[in-house]
OpenMM code with the backbone's topology and positions (N, CA, C; nanometers):
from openmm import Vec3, app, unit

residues = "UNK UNK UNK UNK UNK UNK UNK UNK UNK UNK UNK UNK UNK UNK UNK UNK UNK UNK UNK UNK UNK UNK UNK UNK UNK UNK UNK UNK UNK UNK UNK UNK UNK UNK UNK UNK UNK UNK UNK UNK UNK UNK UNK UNK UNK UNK UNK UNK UNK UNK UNK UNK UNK UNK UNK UNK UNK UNK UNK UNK UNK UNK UNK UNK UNK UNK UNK UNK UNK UNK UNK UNK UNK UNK UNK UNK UNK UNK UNK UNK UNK UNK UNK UNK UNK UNK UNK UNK UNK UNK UNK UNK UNK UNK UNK UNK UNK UNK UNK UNK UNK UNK UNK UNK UNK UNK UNK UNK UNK UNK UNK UNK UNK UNK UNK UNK UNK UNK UNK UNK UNK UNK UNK UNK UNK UNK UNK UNK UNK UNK UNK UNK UNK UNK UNK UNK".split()
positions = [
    Vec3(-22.2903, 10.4764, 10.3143),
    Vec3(-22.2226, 10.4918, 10.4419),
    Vec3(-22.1352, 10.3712, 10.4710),
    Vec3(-22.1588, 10.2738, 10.4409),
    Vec3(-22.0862, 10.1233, 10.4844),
    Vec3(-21.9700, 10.1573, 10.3840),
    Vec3(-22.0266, 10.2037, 10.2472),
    Vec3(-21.8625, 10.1838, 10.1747),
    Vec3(-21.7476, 10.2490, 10.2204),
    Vec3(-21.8388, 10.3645, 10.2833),
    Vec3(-21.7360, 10.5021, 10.3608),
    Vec3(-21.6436, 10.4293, 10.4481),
    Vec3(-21.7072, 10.3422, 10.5179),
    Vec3(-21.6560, 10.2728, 10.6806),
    Vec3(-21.5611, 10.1919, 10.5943),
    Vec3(-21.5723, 10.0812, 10.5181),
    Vec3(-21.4946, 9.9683, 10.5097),
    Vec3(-21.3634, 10.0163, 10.4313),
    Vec3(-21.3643, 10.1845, 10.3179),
    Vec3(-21.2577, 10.2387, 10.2772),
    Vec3(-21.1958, 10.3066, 10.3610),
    Vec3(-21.2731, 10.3413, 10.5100),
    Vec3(-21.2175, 10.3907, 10.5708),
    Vec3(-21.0907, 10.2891, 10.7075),
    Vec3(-21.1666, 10.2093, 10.7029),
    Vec3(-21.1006, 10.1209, 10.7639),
    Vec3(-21.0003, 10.0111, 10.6779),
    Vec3(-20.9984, 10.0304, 10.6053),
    Vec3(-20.8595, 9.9336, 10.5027),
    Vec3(-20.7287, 10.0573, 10.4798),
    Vec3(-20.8424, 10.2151, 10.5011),
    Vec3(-20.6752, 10.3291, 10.4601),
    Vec3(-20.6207, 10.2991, 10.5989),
    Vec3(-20.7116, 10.2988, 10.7190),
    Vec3(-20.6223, 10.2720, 10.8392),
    Vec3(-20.5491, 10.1927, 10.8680),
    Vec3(-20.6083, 10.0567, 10.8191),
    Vec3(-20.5425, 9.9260, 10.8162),
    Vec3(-20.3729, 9.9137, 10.7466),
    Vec3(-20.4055, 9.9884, 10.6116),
    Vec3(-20.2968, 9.9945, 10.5288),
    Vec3(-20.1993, 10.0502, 10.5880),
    Vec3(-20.2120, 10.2216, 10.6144),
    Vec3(-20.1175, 10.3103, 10.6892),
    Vec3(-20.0598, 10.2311, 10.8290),
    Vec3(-20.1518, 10.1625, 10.9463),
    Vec3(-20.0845, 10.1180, 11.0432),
    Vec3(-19.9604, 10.0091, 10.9628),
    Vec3(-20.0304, 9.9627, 10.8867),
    Vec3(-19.9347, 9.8018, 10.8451),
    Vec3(-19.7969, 9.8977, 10.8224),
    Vec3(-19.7681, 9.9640, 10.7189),
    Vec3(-19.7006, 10.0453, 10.7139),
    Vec3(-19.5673, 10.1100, 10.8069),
    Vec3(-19.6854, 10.1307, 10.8966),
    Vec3(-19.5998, 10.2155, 11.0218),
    Vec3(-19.5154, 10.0791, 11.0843),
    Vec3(-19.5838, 9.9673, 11.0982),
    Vec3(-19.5006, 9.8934, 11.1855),
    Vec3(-19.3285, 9.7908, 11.1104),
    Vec3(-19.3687, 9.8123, 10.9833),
    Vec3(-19.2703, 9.7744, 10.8970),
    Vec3(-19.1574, 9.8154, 10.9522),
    Vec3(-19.0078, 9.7639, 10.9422),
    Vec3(-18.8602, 9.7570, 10.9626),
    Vec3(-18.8007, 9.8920, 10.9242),
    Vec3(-18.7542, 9.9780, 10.9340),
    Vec3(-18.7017, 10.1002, 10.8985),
    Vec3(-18.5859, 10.0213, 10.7941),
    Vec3(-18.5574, 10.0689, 10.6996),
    Vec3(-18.4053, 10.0695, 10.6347),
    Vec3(-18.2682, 10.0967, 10.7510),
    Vec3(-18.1583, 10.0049, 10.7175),
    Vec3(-18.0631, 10.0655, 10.8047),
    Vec3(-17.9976, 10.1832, 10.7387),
    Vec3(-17.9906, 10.2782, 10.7952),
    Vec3(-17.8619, 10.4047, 10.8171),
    Vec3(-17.7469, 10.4296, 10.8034),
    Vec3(-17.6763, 10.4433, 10.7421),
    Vec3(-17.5395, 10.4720, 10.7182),
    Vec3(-17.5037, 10.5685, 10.7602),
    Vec3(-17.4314, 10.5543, 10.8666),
    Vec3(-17.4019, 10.6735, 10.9682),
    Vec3(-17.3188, 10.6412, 11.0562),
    Vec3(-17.1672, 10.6634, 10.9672),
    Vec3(-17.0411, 10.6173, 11.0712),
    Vec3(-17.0301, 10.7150, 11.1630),
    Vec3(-17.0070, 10.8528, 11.1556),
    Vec3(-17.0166, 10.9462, 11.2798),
    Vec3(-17.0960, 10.8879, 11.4266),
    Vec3(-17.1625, 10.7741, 11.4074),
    Vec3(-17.2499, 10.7435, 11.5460),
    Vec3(-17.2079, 10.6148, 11.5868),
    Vec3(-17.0972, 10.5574, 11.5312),
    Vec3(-17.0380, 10.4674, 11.5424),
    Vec3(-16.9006, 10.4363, 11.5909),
    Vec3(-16.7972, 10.5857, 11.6324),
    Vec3(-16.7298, 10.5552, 11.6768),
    Vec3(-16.6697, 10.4899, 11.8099),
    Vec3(-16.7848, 10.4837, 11.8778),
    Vec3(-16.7466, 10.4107, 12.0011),
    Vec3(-16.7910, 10.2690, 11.9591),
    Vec3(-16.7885, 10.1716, 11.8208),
    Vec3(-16.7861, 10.0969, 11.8061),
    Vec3(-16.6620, 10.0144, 11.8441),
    Vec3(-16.6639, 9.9239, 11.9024),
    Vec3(-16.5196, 9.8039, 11.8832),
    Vec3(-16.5226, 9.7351, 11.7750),
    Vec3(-16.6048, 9.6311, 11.7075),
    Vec3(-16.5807, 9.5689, 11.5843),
    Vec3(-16.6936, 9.5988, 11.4964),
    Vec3(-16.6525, 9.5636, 11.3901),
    Vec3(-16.7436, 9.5249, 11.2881),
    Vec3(-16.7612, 9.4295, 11.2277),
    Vec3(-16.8562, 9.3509, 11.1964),
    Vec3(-16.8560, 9.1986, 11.1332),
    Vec3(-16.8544, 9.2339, 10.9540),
    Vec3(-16.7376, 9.1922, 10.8742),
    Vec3(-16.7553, 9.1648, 10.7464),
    Vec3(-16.7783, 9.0218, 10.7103),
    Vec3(-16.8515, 9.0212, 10.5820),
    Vec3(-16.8790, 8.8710, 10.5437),
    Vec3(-16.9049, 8.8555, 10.3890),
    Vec3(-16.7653, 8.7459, 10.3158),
    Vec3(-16.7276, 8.7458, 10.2052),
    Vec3(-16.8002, 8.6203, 10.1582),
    Vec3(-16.7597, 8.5715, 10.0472),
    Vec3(-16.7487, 8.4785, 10.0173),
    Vec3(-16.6677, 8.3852, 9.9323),
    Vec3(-16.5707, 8.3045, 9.9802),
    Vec3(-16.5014, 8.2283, 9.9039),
    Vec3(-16.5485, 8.1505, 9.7926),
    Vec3(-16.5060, 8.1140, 9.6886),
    Vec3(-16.5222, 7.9871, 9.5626),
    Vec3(-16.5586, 7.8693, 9.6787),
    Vec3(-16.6642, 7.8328, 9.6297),
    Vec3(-16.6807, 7.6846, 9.6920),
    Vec3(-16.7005, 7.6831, 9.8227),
    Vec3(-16.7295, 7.7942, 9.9012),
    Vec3(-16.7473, 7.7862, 10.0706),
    Vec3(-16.8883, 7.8592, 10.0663),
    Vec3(-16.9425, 7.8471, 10.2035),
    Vec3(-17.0851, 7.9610, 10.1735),
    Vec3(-17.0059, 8.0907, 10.3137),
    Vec3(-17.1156, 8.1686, 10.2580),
    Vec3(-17.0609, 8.3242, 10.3054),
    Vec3(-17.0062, 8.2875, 10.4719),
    Vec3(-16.9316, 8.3752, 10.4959),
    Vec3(-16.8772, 8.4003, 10.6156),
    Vec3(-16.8369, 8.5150, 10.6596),
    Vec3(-16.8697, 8.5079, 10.8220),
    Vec3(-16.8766, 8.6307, 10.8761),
    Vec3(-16.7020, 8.6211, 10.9693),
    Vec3(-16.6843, 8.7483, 10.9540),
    Vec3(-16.5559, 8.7531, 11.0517),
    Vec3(-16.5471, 8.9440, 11.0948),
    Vec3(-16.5202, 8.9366, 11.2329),
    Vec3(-16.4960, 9.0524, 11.3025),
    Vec3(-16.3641, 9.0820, 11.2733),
    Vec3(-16.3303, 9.2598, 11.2303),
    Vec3(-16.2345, 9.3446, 11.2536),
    Vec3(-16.2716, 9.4621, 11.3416),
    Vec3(-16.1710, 9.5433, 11.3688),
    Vec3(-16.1362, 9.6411, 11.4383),
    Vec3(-16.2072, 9.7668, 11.3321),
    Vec3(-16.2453, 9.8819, 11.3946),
    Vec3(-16.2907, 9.9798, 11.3147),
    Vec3(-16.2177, 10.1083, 11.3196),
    Vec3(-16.2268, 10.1875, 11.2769),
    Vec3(-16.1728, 10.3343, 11.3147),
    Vec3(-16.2793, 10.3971, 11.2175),
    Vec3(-16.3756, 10.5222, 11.2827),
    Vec3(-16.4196, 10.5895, 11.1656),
    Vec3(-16.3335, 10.7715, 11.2162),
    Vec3(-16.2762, 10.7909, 11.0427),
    Vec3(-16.1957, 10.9069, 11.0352),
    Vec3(-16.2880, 11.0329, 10.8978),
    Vec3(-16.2629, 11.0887, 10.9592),
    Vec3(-16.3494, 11.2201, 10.8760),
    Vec3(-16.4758, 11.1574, 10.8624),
    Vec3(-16.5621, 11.0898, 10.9493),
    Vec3(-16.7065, 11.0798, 10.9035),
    Vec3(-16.7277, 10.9520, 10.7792),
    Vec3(-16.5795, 10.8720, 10.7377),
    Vec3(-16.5673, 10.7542, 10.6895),
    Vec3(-16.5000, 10.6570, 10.7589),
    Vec3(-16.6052, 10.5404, 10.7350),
    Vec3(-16.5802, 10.3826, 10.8288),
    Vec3(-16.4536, 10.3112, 10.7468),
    Vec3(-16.3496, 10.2796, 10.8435),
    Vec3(-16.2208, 10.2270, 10.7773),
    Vec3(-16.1935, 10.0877, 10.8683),
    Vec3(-16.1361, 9.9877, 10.8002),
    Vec3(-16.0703, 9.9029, 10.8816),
    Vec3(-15.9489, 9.8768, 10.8227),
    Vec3(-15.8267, 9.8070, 10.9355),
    Vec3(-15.7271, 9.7411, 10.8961),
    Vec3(-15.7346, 9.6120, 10.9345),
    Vec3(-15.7030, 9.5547, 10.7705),
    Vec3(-15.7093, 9.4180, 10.7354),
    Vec3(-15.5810, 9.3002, 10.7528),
    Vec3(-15.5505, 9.2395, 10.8816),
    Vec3(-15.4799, 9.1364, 10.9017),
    Vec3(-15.4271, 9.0504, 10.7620),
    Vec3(-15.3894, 8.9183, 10.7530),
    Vec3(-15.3351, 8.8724, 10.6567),
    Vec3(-15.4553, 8.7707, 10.5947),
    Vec3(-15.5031, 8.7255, 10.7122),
    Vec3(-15.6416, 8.6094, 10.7178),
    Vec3(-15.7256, 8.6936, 10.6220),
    Vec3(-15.7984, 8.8216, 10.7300),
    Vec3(-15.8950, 8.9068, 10.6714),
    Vec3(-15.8963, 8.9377, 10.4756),
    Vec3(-15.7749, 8.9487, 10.5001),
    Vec3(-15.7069, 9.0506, 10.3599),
    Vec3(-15.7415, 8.8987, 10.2529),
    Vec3(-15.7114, 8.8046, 10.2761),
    Vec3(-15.6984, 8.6663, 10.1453),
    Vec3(-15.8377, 8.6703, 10.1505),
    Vec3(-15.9497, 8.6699, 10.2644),
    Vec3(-16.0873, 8.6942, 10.2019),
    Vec3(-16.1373, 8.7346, 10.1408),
    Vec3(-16.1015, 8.8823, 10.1848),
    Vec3(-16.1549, 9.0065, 10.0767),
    Vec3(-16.1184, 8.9666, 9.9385),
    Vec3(-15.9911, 8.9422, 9.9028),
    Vec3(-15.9125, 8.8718, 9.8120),
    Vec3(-15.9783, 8.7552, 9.7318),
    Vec3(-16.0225, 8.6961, 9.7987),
    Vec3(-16.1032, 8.5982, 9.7305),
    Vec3(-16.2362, 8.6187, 9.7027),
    Vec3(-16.2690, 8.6909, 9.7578),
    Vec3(-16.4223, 8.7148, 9.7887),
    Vec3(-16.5304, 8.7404, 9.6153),
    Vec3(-16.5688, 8.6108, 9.6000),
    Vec3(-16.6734, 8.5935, 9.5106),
    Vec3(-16.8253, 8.7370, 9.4591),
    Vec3(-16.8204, 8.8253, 9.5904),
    Vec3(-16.9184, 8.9524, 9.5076),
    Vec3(-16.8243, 9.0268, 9.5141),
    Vec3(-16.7085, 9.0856, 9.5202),
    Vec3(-16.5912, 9.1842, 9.4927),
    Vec3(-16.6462, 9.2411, 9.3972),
    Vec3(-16.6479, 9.3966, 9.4211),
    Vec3(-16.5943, 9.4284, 9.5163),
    Vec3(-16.6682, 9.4775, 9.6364),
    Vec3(-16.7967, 9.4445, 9.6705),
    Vec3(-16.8924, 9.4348, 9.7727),
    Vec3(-16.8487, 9.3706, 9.8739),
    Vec3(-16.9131, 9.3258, 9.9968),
    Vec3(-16.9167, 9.3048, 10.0911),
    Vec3(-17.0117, 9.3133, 10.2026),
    Vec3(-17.0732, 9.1905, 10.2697),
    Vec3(-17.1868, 9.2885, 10.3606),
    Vec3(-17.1188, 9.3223, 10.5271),
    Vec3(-17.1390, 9.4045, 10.5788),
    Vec3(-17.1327, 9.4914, 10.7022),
    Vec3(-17.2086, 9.4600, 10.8094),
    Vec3(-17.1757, 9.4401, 10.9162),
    Vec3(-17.2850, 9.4588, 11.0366),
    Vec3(-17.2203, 9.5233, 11.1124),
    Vec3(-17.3084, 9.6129, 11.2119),
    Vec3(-17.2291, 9.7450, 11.2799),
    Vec3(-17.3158, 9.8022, 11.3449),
    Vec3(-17.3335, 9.8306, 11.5205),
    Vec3(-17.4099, 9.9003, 11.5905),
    Vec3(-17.5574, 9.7701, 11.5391),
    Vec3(-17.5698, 9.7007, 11.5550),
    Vec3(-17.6732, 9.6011, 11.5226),
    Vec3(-17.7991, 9.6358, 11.3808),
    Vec3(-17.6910, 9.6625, 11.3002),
    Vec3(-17.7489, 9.6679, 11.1452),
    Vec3(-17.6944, 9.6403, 11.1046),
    Vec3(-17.7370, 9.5715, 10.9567),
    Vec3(-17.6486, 9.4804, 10.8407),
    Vec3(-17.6754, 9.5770, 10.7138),
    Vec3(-17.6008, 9.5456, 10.6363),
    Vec3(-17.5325, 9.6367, 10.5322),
    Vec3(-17.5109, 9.5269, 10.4151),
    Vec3(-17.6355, 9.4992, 10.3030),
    Vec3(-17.5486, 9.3766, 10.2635),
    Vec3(-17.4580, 9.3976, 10.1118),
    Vec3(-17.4708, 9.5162, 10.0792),
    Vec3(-17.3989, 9.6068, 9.9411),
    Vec3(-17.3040, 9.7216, 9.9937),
    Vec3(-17.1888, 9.6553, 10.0575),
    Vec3(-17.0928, 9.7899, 10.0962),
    Vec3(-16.9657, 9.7406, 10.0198),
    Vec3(-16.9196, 9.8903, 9.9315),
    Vec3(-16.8061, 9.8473, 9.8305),
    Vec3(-16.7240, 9.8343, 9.9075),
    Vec3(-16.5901, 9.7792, 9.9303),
    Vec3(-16.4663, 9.7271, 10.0316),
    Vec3(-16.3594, 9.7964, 9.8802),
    Vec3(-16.2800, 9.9261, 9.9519),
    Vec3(-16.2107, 10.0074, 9.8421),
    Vec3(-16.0501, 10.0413, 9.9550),
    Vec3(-15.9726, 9.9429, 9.8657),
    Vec3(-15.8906, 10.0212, 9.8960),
    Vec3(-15.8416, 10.1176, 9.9179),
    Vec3(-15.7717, 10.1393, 10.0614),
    Vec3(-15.7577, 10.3324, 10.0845),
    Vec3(-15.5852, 10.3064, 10.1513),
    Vec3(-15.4961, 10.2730, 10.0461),
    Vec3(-15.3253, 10.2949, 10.1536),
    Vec3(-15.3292, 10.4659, 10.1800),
    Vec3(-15.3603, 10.5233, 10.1190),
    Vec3(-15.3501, 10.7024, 10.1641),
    Vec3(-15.3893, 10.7247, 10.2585),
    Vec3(-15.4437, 10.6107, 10.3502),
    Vec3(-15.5011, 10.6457, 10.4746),
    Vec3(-15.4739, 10.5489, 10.5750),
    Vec3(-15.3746, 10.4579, 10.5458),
    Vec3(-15.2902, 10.3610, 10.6256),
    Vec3(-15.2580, 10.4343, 10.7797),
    Vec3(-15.1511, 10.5395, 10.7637),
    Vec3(-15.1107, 10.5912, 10.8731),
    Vec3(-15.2433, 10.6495, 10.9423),
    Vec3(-15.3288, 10.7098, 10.9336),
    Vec3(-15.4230, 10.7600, 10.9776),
    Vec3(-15.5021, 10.6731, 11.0798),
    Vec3(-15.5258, 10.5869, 11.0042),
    Vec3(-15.6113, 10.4665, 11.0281),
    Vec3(-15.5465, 10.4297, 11.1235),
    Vec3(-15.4454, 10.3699, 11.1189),
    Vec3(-15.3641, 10.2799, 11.1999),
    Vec3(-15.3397, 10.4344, 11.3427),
    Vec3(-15.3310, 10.5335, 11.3212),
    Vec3(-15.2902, 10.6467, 11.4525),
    Vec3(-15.4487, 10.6719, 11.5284),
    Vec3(-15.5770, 10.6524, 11.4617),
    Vec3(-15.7399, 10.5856, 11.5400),
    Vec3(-15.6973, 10.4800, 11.6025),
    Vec3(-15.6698, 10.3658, 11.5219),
    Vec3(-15.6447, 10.1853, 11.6188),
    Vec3(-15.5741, 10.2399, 11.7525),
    Vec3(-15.4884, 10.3359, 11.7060),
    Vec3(-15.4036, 10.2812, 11.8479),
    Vec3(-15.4539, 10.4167, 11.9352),
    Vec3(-15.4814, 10.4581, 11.9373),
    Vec3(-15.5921, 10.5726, 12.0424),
    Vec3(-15.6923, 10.5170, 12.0695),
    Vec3(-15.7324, 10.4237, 11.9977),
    Vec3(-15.8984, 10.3448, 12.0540),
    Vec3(-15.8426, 10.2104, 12.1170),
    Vec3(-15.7439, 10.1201, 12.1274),
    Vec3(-15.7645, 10.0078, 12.1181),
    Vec3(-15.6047, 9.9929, 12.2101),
    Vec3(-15.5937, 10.0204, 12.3346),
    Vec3(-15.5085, 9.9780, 12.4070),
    Vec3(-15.3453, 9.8567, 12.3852),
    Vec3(-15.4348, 9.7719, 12.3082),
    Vec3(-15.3786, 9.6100, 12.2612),
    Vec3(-15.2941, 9.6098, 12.1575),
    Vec3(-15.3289, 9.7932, 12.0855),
    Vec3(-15.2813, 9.7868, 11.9544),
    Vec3(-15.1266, 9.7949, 11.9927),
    Vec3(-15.0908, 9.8563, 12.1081),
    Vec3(-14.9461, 9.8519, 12.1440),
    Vec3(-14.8882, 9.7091, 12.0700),
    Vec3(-14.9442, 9.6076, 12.0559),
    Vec3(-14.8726, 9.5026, 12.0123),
    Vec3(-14.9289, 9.4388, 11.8857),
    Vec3(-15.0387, 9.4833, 11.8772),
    Vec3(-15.1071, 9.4406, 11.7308),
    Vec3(-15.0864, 9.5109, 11.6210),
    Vec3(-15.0513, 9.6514, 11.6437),
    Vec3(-14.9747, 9.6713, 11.5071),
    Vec3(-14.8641, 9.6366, 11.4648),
    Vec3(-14.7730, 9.5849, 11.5471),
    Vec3(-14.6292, 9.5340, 11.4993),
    Vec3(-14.6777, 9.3968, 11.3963),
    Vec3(-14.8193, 9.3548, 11.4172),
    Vec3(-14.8667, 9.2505, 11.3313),
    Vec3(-14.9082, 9.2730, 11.1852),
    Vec3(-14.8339, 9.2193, 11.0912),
    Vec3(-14.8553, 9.2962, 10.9240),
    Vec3(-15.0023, 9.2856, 10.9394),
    Vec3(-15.0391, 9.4136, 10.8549),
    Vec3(-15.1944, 9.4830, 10.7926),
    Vec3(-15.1508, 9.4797, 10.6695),
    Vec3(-15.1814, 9.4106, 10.5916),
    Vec3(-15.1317, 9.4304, 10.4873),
    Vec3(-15.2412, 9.5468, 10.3781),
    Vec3(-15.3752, 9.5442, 10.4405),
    Vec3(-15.4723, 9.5978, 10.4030),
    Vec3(-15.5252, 9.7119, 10.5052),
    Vec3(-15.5752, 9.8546, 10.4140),
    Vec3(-15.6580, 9.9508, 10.4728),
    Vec3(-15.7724, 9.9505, 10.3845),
    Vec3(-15.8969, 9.9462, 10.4628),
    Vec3(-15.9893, 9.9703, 10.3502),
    Vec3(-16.0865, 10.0409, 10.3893),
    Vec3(-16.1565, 10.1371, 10.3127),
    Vec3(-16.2631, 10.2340, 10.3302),
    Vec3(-16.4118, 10.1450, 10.2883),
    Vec3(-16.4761, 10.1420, 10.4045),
    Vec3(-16.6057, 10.0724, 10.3377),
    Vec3(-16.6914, 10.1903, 10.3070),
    Vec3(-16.7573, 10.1943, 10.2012),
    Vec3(-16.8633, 10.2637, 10.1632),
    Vec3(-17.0260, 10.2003, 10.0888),
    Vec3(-17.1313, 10.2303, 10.1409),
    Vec3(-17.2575, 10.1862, 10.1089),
    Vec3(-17.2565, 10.2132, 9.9505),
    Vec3(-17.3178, 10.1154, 9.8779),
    Vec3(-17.3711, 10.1131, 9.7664),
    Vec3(-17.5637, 10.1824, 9.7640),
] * unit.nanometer
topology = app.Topology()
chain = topology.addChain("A")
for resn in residues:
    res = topology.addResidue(resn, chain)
    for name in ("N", "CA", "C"):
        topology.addAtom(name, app.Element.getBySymbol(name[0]), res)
């Protein structure tokens, strides 16, 4: 009877431990469009990782950003290329491929400026980059 109790009380033990563990984050741009930014974070030769906020647009159920000139020499440089980690809706993402998408420049850029008031003057600012992030 005792062995009963003490196996019975370590499956409980185990299963609670279990339950209280961190969920995996979600990849689920559809629940994200009322996002404003997203934090990407590269890493340069010789610098340690860094985080920097862009603008988002998610189109057909894929998360896109347009990449400024700053943004764009990161990615560019960026030491795990063609990865990247993500934070978004308060989850991090630390294996998301960063893939060029110009076929979706205009698109992208016609979201910015329906979401983002400011864009009246921020798109006249070169993007030299569109990019589709997707989870690894």
């Amino acid at each position: 009877m005792t062995r009963m109790a003490v196996a019975l009380v370590a499956t409980a033990t185990l299963l609670l431990a279990r339950g209280t563990g961190t969920a995996e984050p979600r990849w689920t741009p559809g629940l994200w469009v009322d996002e404003d930014t997203i934090e990407l974070r590269t890493t340069s030769p010789g610098e340690a990782p860094y985080w920097f906020k862009v603008w988002v647009a998610v189109v057909d159920d894929q998360l896109y950003a347009r990449l400024g000139r700053r943004a764009t020499e990161r990615i560019e440089r960026n030491t795990t290329a063609p990865e990247a980690a993500v934070r978004v809706a308060g989850q991090e993402f630390d294996h998301v491929r960063v893939e060029n998408a110009p076929e979706m420049t205009e698109r992208v850029a016609a979201e910015l400026a329906e979401k983002y008031w400011s864009d009246v003057l921020v798109r006249h600012v070169p993007h030299p980059l569109t990019v589709r992030l997707v989870p690894k």
